[in-house]
N, C-alpha and C positions, 0 to 999 in steps of 0.2 A: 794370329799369324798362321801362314800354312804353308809348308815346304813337302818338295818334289825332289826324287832323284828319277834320272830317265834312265830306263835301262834297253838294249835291245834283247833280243830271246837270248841272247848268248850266257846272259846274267839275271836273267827272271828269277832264278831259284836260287844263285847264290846271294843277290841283293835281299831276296825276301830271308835269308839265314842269318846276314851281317846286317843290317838297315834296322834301327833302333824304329819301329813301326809305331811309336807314341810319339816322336819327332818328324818323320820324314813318309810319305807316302811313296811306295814304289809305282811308277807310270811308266808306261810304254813310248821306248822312244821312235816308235814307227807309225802305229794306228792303235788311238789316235796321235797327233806329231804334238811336240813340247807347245807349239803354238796355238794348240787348243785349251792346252791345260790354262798356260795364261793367261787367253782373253776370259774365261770360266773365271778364275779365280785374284785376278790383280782389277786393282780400280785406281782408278786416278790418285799418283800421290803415294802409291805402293812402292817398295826397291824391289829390283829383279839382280842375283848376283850370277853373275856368268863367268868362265875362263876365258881373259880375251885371246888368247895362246889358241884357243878351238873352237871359239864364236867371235863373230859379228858383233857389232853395234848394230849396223845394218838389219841384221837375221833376226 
């Protein structure tokens, strides 16, 4: 299994200080966008956990 936090520059260097890096990979949430990481990394059959409060189903 492999997990993702997306961050924008605002949080690059505070996520990489707080973000447990044996658990979570810090990614960019601009270039490239969350939707690359996923087609990359989920296969048929995979869960994706999202906030629905700030995402889509749709998205």
């Amino acid at each position: 299994h492999e997990a993702a936090v997306f961050v924008d520059g605002r949080y690059t260097l505070q996520a990489a200080k707080q973000v447990d890096a044996k658990a979570w990979a810090v990614e960019s949430l601009i270039d490239p966008p969350p939707e690359s990481w996923v087609a990359a990394h989920l296969k048929a059959g995979d869960r994706l956990g999202f906030d629905p409060w700030l995402h889509t189903f749709a998205a």
